[in-house]
C-alpha positions in Angstrom: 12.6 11.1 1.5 11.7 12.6 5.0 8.3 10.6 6.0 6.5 13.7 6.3 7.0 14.8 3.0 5.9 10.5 1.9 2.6 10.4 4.2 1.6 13.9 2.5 2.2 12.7 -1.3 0.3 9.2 -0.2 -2.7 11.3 1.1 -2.8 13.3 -2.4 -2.6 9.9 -4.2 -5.5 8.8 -1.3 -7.9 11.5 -2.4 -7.0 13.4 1.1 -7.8 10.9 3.6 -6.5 8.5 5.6 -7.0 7.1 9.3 -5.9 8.5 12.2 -4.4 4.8 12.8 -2.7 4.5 9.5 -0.8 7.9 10.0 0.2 7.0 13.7 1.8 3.3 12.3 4.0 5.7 9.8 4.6 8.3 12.3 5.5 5.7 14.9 8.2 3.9 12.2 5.7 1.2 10.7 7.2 0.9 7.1 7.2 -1.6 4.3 9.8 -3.9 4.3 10.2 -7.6 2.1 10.6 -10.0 4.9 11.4 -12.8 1.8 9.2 -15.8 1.3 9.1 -17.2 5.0 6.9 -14.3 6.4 5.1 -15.5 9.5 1.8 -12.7 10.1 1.9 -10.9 13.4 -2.0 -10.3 13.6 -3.3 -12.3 10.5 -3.9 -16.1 10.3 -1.0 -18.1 7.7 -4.6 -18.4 5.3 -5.6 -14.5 5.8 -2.1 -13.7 5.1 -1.9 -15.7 1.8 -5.4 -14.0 0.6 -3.6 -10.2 1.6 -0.4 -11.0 0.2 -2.2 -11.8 -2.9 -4.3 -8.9 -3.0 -1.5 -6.4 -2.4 0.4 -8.0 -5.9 -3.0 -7.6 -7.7 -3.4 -4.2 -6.7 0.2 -2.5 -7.2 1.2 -5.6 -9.4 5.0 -5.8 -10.8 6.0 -4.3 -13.7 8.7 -2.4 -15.0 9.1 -1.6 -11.0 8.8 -3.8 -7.8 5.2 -4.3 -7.0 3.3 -4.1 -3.3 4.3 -7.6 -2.8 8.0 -6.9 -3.7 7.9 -3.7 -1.1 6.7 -5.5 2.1 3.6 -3.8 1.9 1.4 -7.0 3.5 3.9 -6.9 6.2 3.4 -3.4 6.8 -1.0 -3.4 7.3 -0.5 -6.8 9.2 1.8 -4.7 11.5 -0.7 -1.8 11.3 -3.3 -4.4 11.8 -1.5 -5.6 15.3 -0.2 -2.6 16.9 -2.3 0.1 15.7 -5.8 -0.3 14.4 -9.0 -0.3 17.2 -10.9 -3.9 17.6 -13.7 -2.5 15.7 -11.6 -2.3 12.5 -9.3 -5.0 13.0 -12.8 -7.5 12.7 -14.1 -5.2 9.8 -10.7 -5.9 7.9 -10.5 -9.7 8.7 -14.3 -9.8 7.8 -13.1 -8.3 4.5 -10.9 -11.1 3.7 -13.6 -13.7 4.5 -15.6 -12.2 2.4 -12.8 -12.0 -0.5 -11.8 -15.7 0.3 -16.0 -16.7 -0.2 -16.4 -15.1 -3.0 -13.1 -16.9 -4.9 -14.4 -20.1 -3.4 -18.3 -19.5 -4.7 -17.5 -18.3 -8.4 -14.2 -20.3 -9.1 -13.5 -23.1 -6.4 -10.2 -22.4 -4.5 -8.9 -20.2 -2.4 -8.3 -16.6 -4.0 -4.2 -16.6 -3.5 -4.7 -20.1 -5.8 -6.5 -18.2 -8.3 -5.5 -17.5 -11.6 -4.8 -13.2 -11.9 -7.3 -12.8 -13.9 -9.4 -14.5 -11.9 -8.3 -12.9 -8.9 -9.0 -9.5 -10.8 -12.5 -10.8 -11.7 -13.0 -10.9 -7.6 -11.7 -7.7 -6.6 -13.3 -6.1 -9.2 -16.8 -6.8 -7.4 -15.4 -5.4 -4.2 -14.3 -2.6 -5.8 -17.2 -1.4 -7.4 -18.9 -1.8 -3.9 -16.5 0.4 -2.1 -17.2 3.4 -5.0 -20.5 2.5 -5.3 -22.6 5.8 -5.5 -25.6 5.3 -3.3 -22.5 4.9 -0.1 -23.6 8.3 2.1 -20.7 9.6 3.8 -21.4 8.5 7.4 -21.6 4.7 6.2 -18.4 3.3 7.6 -15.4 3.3 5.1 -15.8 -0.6 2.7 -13.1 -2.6 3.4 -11.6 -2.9 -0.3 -11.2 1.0 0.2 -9.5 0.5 3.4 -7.3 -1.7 1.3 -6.6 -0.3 -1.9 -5.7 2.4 0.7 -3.0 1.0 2.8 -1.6 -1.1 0.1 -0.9 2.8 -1.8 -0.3 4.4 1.8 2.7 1.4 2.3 3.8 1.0 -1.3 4.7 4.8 -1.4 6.5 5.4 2.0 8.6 2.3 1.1 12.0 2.3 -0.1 11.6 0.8 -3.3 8.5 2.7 -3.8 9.7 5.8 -3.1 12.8 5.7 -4.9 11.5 3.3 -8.3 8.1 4.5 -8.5 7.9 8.3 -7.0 11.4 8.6 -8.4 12.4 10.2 -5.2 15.0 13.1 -6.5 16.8 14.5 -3.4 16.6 18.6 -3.1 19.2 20.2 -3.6 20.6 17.2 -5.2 24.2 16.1 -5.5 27.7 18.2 -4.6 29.5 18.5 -7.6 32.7 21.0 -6.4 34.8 21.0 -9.2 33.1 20.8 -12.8 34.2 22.7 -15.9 33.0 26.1 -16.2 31.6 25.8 -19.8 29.7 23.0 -18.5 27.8 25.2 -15.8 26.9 28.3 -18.6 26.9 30.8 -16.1 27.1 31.1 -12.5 23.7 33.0 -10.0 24.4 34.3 -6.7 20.7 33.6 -4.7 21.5 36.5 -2.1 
């Protein structure tokens, strides 16, 4: 899948929008990749990139296909995070995860990548339902938990596994077959 073609089904799955520095990490070659169970975070502290790690699986969790966490996709925003994004909402993002790692420690005691998923779900819900909230006006800064939900689709679908597990990438025109039985092919079309 060309990444072109990836960024614009990720925008339709986005609602249409995404940041300008999102779309210059995947036009520059930032991509989701599993880095296996020693990643070190670029930009993130070892406890921030626990808490994103853990969201990631809880919003694109594993099912019947590799989830987030499977793709890479917290390696991919923390190397959005450290090469691309402006100061302004690299601080917004990390504020975010504070705020995530408060509220698991307020309403169940440990840090939220030690949290049962439901529990875990229980948190993000909250954050969620801030960043949809209907009184937000247009001109308030984007929540962070939308920035989130965001990057984690945004990296999950321009991955490999994503786009070949999930989208079902098919290639166009598809595979060469030169020498199959007639009867098989039902009649032949000349497109010229």
């Amino acid at each position: 899948m060309n990444r072109r073609d990836a960024i614009k089904n990720a925008t339709l799955l986005l609602g249409g929008v995404l940041s300008a520095s999102a779309i210059s990490g995947v036009m520059a070659g930032c991509k989701a990749e599993p880095k296996g169970s020693g990643w070190a975070p670029k930009f993130f502290t070892a406890e921030e990139g626990s808490t994103l790690e853990a969201i990631v699986d809880r919003i694109i969790p594993k099912t019947d296909t590799p989830g987030a966490k499977d793709a890479g996709v917290h390696n991919f925003i923390d190397q959005l995070m450290a090469e691309f994004y402006q100061d302004k909402d690299k601080a917004a993002f990390r504020d975010g995860l504070k705020a995530i790692e408060a509220e698991a420690k307020s309403a169940h005691g440990k840090s939220f990548a030690a949290l049962k998923p439901e529990e875990q779900d229980a948190v993000l819900t909250k954050f969620d339902a801030e960043a949809y909230a209907e009184g937000r006006k247009p001109e308030d800064p984007p929540h962070f938990f939308k920035t989130m939900k965001e990057l984690t689709v945004l990296g999950f679908c321009t991955s490999e596994v994503g786009a070949t597990e999930f989208l079902k990438y098919d290639p166009v025109p598809g595979a060469y077959h030169g020498c199959i039985p007639y009867s098989e092919v039902g009649a032949a079309w000349a497109t010229s």
